[in-house]
N, C-alpha and C positions, 0 to 999 in steps of 0.2 A: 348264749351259745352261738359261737359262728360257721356257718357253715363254707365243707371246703371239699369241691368237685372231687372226685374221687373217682381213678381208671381201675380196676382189679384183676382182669386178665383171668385166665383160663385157670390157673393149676389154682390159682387161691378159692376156686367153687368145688375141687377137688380134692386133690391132695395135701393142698396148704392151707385147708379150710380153717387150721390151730391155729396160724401165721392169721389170717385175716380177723377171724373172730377176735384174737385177744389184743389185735391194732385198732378195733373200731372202738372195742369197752375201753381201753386204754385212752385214747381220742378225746372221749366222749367225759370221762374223769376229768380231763386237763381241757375243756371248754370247749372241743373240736367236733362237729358232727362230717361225716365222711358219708358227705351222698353222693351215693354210687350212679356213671352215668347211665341213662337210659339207653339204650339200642348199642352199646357199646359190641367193638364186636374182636378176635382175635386182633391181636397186634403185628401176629407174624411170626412170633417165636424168638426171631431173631435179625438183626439187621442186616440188611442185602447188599455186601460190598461190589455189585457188580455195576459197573459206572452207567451201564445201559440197559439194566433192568429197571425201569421206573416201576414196573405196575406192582413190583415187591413195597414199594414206599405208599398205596392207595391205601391197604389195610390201616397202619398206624396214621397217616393224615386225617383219614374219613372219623377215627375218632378225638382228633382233636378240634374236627370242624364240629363235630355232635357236643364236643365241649363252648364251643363259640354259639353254635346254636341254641342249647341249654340257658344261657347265660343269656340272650337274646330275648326267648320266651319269658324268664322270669323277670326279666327290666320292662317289658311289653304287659304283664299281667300286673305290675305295684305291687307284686309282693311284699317287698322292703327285705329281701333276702340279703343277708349280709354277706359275702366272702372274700374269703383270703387273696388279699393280690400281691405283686411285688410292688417294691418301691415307684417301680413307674406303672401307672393306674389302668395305662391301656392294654397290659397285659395281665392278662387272667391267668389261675391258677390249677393246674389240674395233681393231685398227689400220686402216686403210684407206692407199691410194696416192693414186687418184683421187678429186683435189679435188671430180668433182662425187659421188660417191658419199658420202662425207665429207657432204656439205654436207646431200644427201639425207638419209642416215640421222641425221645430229645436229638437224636440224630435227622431223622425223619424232616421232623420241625426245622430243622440248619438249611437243611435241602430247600423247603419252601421258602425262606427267609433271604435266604443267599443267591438262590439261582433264578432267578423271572422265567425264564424256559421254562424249565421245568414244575413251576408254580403254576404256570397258565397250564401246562398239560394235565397235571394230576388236578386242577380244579373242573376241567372240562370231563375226568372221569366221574364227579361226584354227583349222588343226589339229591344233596343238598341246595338250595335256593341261596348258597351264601358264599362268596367271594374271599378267598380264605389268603392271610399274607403271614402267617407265623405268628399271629397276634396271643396263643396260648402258652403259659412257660410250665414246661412240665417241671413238676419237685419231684424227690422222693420222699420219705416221711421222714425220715432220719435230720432231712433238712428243715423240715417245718417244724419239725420237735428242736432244733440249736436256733433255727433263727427267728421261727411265730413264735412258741411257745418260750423257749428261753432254759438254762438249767436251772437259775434260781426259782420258777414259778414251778419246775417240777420239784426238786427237792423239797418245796412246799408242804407238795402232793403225797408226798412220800411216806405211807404208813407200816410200811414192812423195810424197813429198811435189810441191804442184803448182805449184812455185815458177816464175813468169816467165809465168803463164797470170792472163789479165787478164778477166775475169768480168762482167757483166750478173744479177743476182738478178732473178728474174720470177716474182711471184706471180699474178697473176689477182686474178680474180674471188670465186671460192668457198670460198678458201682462210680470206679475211678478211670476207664478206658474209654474211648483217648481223652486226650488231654482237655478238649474245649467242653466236653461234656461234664467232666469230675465233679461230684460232689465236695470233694473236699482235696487237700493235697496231695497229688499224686502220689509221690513218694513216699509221704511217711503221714496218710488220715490219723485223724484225733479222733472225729464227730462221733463213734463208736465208743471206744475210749473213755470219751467225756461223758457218754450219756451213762455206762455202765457204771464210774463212777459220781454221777450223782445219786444215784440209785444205791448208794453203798456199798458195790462190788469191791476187791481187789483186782486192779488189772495186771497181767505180767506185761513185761517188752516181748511179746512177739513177733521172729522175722520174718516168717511166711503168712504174717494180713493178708497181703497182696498176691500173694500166686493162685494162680491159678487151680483150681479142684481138680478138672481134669472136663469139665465141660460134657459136651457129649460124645468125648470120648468111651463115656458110660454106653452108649448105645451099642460101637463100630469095635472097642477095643476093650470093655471090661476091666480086664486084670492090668491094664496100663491105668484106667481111673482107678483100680484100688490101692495101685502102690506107690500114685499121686497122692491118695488119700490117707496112704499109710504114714507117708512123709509128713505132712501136716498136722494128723493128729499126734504124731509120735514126736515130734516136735514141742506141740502143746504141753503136752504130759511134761516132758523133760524139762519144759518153761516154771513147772510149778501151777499149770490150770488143772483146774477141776472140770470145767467145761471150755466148751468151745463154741462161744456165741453167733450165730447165724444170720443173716439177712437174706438170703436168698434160697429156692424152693428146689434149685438143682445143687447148688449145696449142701441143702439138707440131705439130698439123695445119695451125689457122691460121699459125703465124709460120714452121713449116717447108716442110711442104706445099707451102704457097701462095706459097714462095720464085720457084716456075718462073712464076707468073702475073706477080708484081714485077717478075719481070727482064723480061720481053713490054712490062709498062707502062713500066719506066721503064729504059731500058737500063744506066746509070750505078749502079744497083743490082750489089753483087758478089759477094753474099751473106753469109749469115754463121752459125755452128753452132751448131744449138741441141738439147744433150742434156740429160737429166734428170740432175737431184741426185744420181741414186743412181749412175750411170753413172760421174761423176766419184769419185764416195765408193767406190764398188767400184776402179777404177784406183786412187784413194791409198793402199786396203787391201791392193793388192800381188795383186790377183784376175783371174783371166783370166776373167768374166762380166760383160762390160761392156758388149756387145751393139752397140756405137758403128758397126757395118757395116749395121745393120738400123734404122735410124732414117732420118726423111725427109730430112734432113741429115748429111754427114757430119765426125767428127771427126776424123775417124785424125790428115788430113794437117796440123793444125795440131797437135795431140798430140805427133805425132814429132818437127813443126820445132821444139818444145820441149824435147823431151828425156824426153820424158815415156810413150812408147808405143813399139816397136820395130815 
């Protein structure tokens, strides 16, 4: 088993508790232990484009120095703990779920890396004993499932396969915004894609992957995120998906959530399920932590009409 530092953020101890539990059992199948970091703390919610607001950038640094520290303690104690790094050895690995966490802390991390100003100021806010230069690379999991674990070693894995389930890939916003942070191609991401089909999905060409939900717009403007969300899902359906696959936890809010306010507006609206990656990826591992009752949408009952759920 090797283990791989693990950030989780706030909503996944909450509301996306289905989202975390069925990424760790899933992980955990595929040789991956996801130890969550200690003293971890808010990342910020969001990242702070304000050129002279540093002290919005301490929350997400301060845990990626707890990740350097981490990793410091266990080399000091001969553990023999093994983890996931990148290609070049000196940087460590931290995973994340939530795209907007991700998004925070790898932006975050550019700032210390690129600017010496501003590295010596936000290390002089910490209270940490440790001299921090960008040395942590944050992933997200989507990426350590294509590039650690690999598709061939999942397909392996794969004892349900998800055959006659017709798929929607939905990235968002933060997953590929801007550009030096992306996961994967801006324009036109696979990594979704490819994992749903090794899994045995059907994927459709969907054109709205990339747009935007409506963000928190959900908060300030409601019925502007619903008929954000109305576009995307009504999109999907008309793609030939059955669902609408998820990675992210306001995501799941606007396009599922906001399913009850859609059908209010547009009655002809009939819904339609939309769970995360890992949700599906835990069912085709053969795992009862799927979580698929506890999400704003439900999957079971097209699961079953599949064959695919008891």
């Amino acid at each position: 088993m090797i283990n791989l530092n693990y950030y989780p953020g706030c909503t996944l101890k909450t509301k996306a508790k289905n989202f975390e539990d069925s990424a760790i059992a899933s992980m955990s199948a595929l040789g991956i232990a996801l130890i969550e970091l200690p003293r971890w703390n808010c990342c910020g919610a969001s990242y702070c484009l304000a050129e002279d607001d540093l002290i919005h950038q301490v929350a997400p640094v301060r845990n990626l120095i707890r990740v350097k520290s981490q990793e410091s303690r266990v080399e000091s104690q001969g553990e023999g703990d093994s983890r996931l790094q990148t290609p070049d050895s000196r940087l460590l690995k931290v995973v994340t779920l939530c795209p907007f966490c991700y998004n925070t802390l790898k932006r975050a991390n550019l700032i210390v890396r690129n600017d010496p100003g501003k590295r010596d100021t936000l290390n002089s806010f910490m209270d940490e004993e440790i001299d921090y230069h960008g040395e942590v690379e944050t992933v997200h999991l989507l990426e350590v499932l294509r590039d650690d674990v690999g598709w061939e070693a999942i397909a392996k894995k794969v004892k349900v396969p998800l055959e006659g389930l017709i798929v929607a890939p939905y990235y968002g916003c933060t997953l590929i915004r801007p550009r030096e942070i992306a996961i994967d191609n801006v324009e036109r991401p696979t990594v979704l894609h490819r994992l749903m089909e090794t899994l045995g999905a059907t994927v459709v060409d969907f054109p709205f992957a990339t747009e935007c939900c409506g963000s928190f717009q959900s908060v300030s403007n409601p019925e502007l995120a619903a008929e954000t969300a109305w576009n995307i899902l009504t999109l999907a359906q008309r793609q030939g998906a059955e669902a609408l696959v998820l990675s992210c936890p306001l995501c799941e809010y606007n396009l599922g959530f906001q399913q009850k306010l859609i059908r209010r507006r547009h009655g002809e609206f009939k819904g339609i399920p939309t769970p995360y990656f890992t949700q599906l990826l835990a069912l085709a591992l053969g795992l009862e932590s799927c979580g698929f009752d506890r999400g704003y949408t439900d999957s079971r009952a097209l699961l079953q009409s599949k064959g695919l759920l008891s």
